[in-house]
ZAMAR-623081 format. One record per residue (C-alpha): x, y, z; residue number from 1; residue in three letters. Coordinates in pm, whole numbers, plus 50000, padded with zeros to 5 digits. Layout:
BEGIN
    east   north      up   num   residu
       X       Y       Z   NUM      ALA
...
This chain:
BEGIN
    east   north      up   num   residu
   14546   48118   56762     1      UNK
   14812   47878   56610     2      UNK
   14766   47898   56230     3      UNK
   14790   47600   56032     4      UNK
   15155   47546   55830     5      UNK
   15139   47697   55521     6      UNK
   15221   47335   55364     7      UNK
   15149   47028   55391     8      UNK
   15500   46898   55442     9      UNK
   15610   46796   55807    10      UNK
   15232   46763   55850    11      UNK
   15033   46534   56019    12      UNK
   14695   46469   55863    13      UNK
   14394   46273   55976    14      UNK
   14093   46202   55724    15      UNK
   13792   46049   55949    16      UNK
   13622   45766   55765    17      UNK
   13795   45555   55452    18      UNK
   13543   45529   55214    19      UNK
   13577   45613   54834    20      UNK
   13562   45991   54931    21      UNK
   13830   45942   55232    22      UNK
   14089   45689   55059    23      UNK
   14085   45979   54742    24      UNK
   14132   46265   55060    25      UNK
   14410   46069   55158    26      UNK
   14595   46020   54822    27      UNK
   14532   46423   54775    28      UNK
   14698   46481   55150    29      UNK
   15000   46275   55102    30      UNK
   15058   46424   54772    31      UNK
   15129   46708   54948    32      UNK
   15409   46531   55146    33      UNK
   15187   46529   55454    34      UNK
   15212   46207   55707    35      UNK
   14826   46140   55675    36      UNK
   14618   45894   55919    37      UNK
   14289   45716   55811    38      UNK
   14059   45611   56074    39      UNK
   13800   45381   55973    40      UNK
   13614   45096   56156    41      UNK
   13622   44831   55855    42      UNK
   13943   44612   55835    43      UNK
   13884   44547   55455    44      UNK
   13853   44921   55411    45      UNK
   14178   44986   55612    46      UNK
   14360   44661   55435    47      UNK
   14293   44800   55068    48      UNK
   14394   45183   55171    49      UNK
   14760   45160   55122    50      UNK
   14741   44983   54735    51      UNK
   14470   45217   54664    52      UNK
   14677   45513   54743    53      UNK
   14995   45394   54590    54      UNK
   14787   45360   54219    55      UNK
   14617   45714   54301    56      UNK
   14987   45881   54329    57      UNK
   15124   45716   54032    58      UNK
   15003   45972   53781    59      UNK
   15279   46236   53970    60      UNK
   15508   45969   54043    61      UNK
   15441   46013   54389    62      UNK
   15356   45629   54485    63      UNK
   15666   45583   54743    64      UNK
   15441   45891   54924    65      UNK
   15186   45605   54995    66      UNK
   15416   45474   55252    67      UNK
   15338   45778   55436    68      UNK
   14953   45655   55479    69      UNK
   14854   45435   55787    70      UNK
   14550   45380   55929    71      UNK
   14367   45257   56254    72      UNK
   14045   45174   56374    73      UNK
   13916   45404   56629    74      UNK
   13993   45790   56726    75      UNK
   14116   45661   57043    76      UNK
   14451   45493   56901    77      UNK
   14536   45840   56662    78      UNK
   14829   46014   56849    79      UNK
   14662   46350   56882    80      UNK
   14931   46607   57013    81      UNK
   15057   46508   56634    82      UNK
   14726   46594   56434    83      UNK
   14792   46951   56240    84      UNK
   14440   46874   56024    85      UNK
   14124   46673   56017    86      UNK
   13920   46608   55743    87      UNK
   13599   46449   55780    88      UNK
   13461   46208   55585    89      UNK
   13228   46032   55676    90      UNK
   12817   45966   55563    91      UNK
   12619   46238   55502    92      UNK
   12414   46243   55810    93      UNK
   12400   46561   56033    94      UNK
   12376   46416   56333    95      UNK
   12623   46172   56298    96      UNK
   12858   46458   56204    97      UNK
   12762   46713   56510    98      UNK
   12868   46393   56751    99      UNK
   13191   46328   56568   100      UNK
   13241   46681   56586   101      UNK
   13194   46701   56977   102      UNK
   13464   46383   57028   103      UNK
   13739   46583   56804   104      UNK
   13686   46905   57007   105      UNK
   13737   46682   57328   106      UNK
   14004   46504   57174   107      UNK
   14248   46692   56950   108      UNK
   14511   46938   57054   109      UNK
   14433   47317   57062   110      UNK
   14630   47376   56726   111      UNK
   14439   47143   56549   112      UNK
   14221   47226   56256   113      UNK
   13903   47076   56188   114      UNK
   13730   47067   55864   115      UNK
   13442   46876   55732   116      UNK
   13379   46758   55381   117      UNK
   12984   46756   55380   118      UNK
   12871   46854   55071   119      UNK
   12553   47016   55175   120      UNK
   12566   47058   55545   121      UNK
   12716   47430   55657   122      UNK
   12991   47380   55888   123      UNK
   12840   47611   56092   124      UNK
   12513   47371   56181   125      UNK
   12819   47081   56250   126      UNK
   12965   47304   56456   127      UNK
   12685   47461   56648   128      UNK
   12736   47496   57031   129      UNK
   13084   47401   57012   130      UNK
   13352   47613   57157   131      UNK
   13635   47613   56909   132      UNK
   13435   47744   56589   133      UNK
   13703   48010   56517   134      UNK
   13903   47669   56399   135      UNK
   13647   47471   56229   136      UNK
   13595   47498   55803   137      UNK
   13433   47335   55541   138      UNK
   13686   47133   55301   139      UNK
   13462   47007   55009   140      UNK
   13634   46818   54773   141      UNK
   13507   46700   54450   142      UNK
   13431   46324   54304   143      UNK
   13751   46207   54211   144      UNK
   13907   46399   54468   145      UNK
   14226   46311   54364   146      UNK
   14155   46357   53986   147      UNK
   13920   46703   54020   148      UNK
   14164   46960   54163   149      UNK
   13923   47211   54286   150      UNK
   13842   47214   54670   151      UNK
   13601   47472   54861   152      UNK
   13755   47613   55176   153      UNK
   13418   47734   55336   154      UNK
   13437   47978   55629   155      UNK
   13184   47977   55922   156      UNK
   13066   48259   56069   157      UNK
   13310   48248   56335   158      UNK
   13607   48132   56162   159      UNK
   13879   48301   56179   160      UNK
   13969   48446   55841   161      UNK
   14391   48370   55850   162      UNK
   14332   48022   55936   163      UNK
   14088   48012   55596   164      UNK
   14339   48167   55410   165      UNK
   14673   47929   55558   166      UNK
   14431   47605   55479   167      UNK
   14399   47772   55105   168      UNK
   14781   47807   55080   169      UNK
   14837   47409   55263   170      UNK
   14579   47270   54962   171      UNK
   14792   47502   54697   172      UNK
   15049   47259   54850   173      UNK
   14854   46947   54777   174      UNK
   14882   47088   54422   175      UNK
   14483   47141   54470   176      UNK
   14252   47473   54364   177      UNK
   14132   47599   54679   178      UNK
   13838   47891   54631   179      UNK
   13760   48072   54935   180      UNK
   13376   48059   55026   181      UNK
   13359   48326   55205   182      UNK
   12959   48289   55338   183      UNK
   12814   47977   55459   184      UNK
   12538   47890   55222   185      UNK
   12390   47538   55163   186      UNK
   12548   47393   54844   187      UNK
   12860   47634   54913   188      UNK
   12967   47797   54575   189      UNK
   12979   47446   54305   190      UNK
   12749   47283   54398   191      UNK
   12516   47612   54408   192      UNK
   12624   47651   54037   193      UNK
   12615   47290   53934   194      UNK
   12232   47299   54098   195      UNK
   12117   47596   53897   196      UNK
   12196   47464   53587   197      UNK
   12090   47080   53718   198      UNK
   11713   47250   53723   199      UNK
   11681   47403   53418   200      UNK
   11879   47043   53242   201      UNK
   11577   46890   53405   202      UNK
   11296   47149   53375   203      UNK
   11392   47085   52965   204      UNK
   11341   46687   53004   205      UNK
   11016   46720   53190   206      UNK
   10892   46966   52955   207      UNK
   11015   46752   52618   208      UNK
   11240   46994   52500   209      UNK
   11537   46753   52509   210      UNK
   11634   46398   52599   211      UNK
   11844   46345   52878   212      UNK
   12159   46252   52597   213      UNK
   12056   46567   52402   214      UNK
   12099   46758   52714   215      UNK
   12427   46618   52843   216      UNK
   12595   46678   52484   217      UNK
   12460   47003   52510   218      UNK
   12719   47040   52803   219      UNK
   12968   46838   52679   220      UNK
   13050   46956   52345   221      UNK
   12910   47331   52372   222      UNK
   12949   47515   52662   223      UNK
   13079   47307   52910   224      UNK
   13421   47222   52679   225      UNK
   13463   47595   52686   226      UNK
   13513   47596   53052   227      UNK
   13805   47394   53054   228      UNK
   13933   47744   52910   229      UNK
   13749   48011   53116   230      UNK
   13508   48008   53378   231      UNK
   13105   48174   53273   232      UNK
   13242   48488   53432   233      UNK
   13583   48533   53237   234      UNK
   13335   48354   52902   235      UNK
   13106   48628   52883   236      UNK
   13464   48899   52886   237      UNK
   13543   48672   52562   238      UNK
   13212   48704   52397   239      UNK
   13101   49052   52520   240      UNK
   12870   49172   52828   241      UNK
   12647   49367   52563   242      UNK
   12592   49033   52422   243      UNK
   12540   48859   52756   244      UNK
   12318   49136   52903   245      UNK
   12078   49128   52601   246      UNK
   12027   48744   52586   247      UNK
   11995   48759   52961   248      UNK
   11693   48989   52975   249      UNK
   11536   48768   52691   250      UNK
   11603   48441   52841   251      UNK
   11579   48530   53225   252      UNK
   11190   48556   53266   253      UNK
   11137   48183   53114   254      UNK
   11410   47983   53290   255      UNK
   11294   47727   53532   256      UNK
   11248   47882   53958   257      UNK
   11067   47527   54094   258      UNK
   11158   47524   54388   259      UNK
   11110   47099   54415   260      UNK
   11319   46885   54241   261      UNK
   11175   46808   53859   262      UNK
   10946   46474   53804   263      UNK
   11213   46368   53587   264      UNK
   11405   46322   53880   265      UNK
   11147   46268   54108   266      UNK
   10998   45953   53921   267      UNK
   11314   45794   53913   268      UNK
   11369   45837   54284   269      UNK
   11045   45662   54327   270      UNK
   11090   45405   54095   271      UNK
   11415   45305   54253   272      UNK
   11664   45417   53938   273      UNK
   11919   45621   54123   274      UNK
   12238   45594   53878   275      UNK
   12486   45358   53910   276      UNK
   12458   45243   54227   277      UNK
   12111   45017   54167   278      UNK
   12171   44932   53770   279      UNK
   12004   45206   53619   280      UNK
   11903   45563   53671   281      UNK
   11877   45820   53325   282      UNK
   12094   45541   53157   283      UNK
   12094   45173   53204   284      UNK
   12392   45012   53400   285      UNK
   12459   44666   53392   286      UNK
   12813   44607   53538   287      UNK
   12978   44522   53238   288      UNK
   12883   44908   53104   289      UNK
   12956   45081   53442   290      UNK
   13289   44932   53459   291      UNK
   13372   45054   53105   292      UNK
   13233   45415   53194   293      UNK
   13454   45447   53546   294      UNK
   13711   45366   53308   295      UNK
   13665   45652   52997   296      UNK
   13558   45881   53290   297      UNK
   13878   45828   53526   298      UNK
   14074   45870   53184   299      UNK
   13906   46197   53067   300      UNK
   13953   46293   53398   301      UNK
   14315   46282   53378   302      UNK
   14402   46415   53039   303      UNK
   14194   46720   53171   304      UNK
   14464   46733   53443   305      UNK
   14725   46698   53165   306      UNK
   14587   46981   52977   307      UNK
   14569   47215   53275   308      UNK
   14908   47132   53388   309      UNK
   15077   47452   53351   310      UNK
   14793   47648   53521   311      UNK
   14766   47414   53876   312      UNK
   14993   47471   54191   313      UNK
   15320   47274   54168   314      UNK
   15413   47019   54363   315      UNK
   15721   46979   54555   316      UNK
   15875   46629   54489   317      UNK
   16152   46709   54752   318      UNK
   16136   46496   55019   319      UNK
């Protein structure tokens, strides 16, 4: 098997599907230094790509990289033989994603690597039946993508372990945080965490513990600020496993183990309040608000990256 080049540079890259998840895939790719290709349907989407990528690389002063970003309208006009990596990005719909999967294993070179960016679908059910799973990974990247460095490099249980490990080292070059998911489980490893804590945050509203603000500056300005420090694994070295271990067993038997989604959720779902996107979900959204908190969380965002600076891969700014 032809492994994947250790970095991105000298790359050709192709992210399937330009919406706000692609376009931020993109900007993350050419980064990197890596000649990227969007394919998307939509002309507007295509038309805005190029701007949008050129303000997503100005926080490295990396915008001339944008020029390196092109897009087309169909898989039929990408020049394949060219195409080191795919990253797809399109809906969340399974099927949809096993039939784009079939056309890149008919249509892209033997070298090529193909990844999917599903957030909850195991690369091996998009890949089932196909014949080159020894090549095919999960890349999950995280909303921003360009602004939350971490990406999961998922392996399926026929891929082959090096070409894990070389897509790890070409995201190091993307000046990314790869971790290596090592066993296909739904959720991956984040999202798996982010979930676990997601039910108990919501088993407390339900049972009137806490609001939903109390809950989220709970997170905010307790534990969750201490993890732009260490991870809950290297935490509990800082405070002591004897200390850990003892509030465990006391805590453990009374957290929340639904295994449905909490009515605090559920009611909203129902009632059509599902965030942003419709106006109003555990907060109230009219545009004027959203717009400000995109804003102040885009910001945050980046003075996080500022404050990690010194512990994320470097980029090369050679060309």
């Amino acid at each position: 098997m032809t492994l994947l080049p250790d970095h991105p540079r000298r790359t050709h890259a192709l992210v399937v599907g330009a919406g706000t998840m692609g376009a931020d895939v993109a900007i993350v790719l050419s980064r990197g230094g890596a000649r990227v290709t969007v394919v998307d349907p939509s002309q507007s989407k295509r038309s805005d790509l190029h701007a949008h990528v050129r303000a997503g690389l100005v926080q490295w002063s990396l915008q001339d990289r944008a020029d390196r970003v092109g897009a087309c309208a169909a898989l039929a006009d990408v020049d394949w033989p060219a195409v080191d990596l795919v990253v797809e990005c399109i809906p969340e719909l399974l099927a949809a994603k096993q039939t784009l999967f079939a056309h890149l294993v008919q249509m892209a070179a033997p070298h090529t690597v193909l990844t999917s960016n599903s957030s909850s679908f195991p690369i091996s059910h998009i890949a089932q039946g196909l014949p080159t799973q020894e090549r095919m990974l999960g890349l999950h990247f995280f909303m921003p993508a360009h602004l939350v460095p971490l990406v999961e490099v998922v392996l399926g249980p026929h891929t082959d372990a090096a070409q894990a490990e070389r897509l790890c080292s070409y995201m190091r070059g993307c000046g990314s945080v790869p971790v290596l998911v090592r066993k296909d489980k739904p959720g991956f490893l984040a999202n798996r965490l982010q979930h676990a804590l997601a039910r108990e945050a919501f088993a407390m509203i339900d049972e009137g513990v806490a609001t939903a603000e109390d809950v989220d500056a709970a997170v905010r300005f307790g534990f969750g600020f201490r993890y732009l420090a260490a991870g809950p694994v290297l935490q509990r070295d800082h405070a002591g496993l004897d200390v850990h271990c003892a509030a465990a067993a006391t805590m453990y038997p009374s957290l929340s183990n639904r295994t449905t989604p909490a009515r605090a959720l559920e009611d909203r779902v129902a009632a059509g309040r599902l965030g942003m996107k419709t106006g109003g979900g555990f907060y109230d959204w009219p545009q004027d608000r959203k717009d400000v908190e995109r804003l102040r969380y885009d910001r945050l965002l980046q003075q996080g990256l500022a404050l990690l600076a010194d512990e994320l891969p470097p980029l090369d700014k050679s060309e």
